[in-house]
N, C-alpha and C positions, 0 to 999 in steps of 0.2 A: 504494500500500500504506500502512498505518499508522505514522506515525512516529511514538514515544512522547514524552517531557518533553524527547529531544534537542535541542542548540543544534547546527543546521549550522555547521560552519568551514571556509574556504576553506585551500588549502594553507598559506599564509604565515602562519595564524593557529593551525595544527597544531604548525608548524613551531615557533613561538613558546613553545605549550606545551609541546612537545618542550625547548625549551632551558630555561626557567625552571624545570624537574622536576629532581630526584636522585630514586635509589632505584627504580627503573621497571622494574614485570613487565611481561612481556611474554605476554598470553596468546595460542594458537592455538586452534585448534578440534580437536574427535575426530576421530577417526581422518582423521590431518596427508595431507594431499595437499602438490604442490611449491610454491602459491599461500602459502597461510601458513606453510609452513616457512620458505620462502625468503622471504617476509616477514619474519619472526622474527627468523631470522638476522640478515637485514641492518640492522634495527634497531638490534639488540643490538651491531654491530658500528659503525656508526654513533654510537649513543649512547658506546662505547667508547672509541674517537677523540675525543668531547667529555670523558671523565674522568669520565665517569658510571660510577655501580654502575647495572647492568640484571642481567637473568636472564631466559631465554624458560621458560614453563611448561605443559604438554599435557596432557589428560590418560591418551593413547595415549603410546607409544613411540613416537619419530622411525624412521620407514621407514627400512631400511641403504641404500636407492638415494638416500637426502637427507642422509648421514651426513656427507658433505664440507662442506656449512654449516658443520658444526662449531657448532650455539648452545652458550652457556654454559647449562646447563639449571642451572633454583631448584633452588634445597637451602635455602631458609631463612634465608641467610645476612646478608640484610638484611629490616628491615621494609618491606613497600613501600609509596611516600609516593602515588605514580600506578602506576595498572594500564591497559594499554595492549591494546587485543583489533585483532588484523591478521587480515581477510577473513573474521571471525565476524559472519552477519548475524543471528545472534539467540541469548537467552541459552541456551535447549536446547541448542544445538548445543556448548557448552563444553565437556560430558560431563561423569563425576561422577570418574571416576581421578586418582590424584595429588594430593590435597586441594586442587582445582580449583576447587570449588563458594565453598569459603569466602572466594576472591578475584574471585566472580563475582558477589555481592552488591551490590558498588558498582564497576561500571567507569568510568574515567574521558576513557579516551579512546579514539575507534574508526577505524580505515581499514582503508574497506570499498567494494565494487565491488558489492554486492549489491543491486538495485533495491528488492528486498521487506527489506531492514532493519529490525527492529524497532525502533529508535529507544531500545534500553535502556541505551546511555554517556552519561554526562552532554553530552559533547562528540563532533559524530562529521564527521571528513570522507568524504563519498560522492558517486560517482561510480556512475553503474546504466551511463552507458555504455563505462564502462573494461573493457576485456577482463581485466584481473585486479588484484589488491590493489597487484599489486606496480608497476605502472604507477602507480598514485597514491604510492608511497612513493619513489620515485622522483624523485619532482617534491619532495614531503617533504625528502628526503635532501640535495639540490642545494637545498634553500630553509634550510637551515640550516647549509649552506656549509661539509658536511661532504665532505671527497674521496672521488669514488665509486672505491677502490680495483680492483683487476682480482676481490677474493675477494668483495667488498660487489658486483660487475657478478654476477659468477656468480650468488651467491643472487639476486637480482631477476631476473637472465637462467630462472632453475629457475621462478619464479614465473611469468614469463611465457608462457615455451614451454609450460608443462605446461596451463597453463590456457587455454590456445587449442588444445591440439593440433598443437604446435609452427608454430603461427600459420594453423589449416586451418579453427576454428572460424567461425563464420557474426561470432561478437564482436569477430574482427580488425579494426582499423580503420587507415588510413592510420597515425593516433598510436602504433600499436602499434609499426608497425615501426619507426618514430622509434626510439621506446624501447631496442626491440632494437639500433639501430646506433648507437645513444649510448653501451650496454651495452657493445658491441664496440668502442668506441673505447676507452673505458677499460679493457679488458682481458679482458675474459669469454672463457673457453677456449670457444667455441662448438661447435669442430668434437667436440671431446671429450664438452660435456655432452648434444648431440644423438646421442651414440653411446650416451651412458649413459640418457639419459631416454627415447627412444623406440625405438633399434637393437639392445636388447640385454636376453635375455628369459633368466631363471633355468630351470634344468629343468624345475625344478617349476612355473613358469607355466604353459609348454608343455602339460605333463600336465592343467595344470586350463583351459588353454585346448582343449585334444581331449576332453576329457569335455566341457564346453559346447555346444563345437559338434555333442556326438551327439544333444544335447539341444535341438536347434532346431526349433521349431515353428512353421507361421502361422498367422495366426486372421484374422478380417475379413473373407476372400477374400483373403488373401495384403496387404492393407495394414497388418498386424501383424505383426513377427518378434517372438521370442521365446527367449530362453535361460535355463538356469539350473544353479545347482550346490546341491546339499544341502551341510548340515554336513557329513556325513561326507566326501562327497567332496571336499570342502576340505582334510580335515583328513588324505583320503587322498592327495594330493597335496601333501602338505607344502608349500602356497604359503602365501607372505605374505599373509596378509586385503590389506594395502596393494597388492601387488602387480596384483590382480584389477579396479581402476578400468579400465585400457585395456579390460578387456571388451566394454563398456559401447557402443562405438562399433562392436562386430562386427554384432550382426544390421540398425541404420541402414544401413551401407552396401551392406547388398544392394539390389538394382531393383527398384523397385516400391514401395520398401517405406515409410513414411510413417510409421512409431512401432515402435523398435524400444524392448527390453525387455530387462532383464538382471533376473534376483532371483535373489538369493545369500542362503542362512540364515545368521543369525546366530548366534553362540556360544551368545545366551541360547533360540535356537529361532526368533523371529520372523524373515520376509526381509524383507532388504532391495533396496527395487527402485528401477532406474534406468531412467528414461525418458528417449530422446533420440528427436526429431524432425527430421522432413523442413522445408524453410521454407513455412511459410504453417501449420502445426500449431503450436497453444500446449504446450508439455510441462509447464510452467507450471501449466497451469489442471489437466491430468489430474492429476498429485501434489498439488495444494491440495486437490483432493477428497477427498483418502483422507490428508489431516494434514499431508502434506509441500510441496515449495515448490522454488524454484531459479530458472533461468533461461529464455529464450523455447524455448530448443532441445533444454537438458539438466535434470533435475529429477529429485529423489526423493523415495520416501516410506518407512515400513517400515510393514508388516503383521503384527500377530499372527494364528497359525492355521497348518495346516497348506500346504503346497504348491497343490494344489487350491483351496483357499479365497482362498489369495492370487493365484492365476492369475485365478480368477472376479471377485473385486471389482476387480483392476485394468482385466483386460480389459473390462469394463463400463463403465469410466468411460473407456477407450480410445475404444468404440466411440462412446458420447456425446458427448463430442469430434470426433471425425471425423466424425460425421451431423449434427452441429451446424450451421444453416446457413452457409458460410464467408464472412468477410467479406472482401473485398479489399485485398489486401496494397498 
């Protein structure tokens, strides 16, 4: 993918900037999943322990399932001297909430697990094959020989689990689970935050997970599933927008199935749609077609137009993909 004017840095050279900075925002990206909260977080907590002024800043509202980071969220309260983007691989994705924009003009420094990074911080450590951000700040954290307390283990343990699918994702790697049981040395409530990150679903999920699955369709001859929810019925079910990411992995796991599909309307009207794949399917390459981007297996895009309109141009470039001749994995 394209890297822009970026200077690659290796951990210890992150680290370095991390320590020679006061004043340090922290940004995340829209709408926060547990990868860069818990990134965030742990940052900020980190930087904390050094005697630094930091501030994490979104331009969403932190999910109440990631409220226990606890970041210090900006308020303005200092000028910031370095701005700091954790698991944001491109400047779109900042969003425009929270007067976001005007600290995305010059970012300074990036840790990112994203392979397609646009290359837009002056500085960036990246890692395409790290299962999540927080894996690299990790290494970050202990390279500036800050103690990974048990509440800094938790946020990076939120980052990890979430972005792997509490480690079921095809991006686990041996290194992951390191991670994880470095995490749990040092303290991380596991058993507790695997109760709250995957075993433990709001009502209102429920409801907007039963209307979804009334809404399941195949296309291809059955090597396409398919979900999805309108605005309204989001808003009839009183879920969390944030809440509705697990979706995402329902109709993948059915048999047979080879590219499953999730599109949910957005507040402003357009969907947005989530592409996860079988191994040997790029999910990747289907979301680049239609503006959007991600990973080998999970990807998205949004579509303006109505429902129909956004079923047909995705599933078009589904099928494209899958008739594509396959190359060997």
């Amino acid at each position: 993918m394209e890297h822009g004017m970026t200077e690659q840095l290796n951990v210890q050279q992150m680290a370095e900037k991390l320590l020679a900075a006061d004043n340090i925002l922290i940004l995340c990206h829209k709408n926060p999943d547990g990868d860069t909260v818990g990134c965030g977080s742990a940052l900020y907590y980190a930087l904390l322990a050094l005697e630094k002024h930091a501030a994490v800043l979104c331009a969403d509202p932190i999910p109440g399932r990631y409220a226990f980071t606890k970041p210090r969220l900006f308020k303005g309260e200092f000028e910031p001297q370095i701005v700091v983007a954790v698991d944001v691989a491109s400047v779109q994705l900042f969003g425009e909430g929270n007067g976001v924009p005007q600290y995305t003009r010059h970012v300074d420094l990036c840790i990112d697990h994203h392979a397609g990074n646009s290359g837009y911080a002056e500085f960036t450590l990246l890692d395409g094959s790290a299962a999540a951000a927080a894996e690299l700040l990790y290494e970050v954290i202990c390279a500036m020989h800050v103690e990974i307390t048990p509440h800094i283990a938790d946020c990076l343990y939120t980052g990890l689990s979430t972005d792997t699918g509490c480690f079921k994702f095809s991006s686990t790697k041996a290194s992951t689970h390191i991670t994880a049981a470095k995490l749990m040395e040092a303290g991380a409530h596991v058993e507790e935050l695997n109760t709250l990150l995957f075993d433990t679903k709001s009502r209102e999920r429920m409801e907007a997970e039963r209307i979804a699955r009334n809404h399941l369709e195949y296309h291809l001859d059955g090597r396409c599933a398919l979900i999805y929810l309108t605005r309204n019925e989001i808003e009839q079910s009183r879920v969390d927008p944030a809440d509705l990411e697990e979706l995402t992995s329902l109709p993948i796991s059915i048999e047979g199935v080879k590219v499953g599909l999730t599109l949910r309307q957005q507040p402003g009207g357009s969907y947005r749609i989530s592409v996860r794949t079988a191994k040997g399917v790029d999910a990747c390459a289907i979301a680049r077609r239609l503006g959007g981007g991600g990973h080998t297996r999970a990807a998205g895009c949004e579509l303006l137009g109505n429902l129909d309109n956004a079923k047909s141009a995705i599933l078009s470039e589904v099928e494209a993909v899958l008739d594509a001749p396959q190359e060997e994995a």
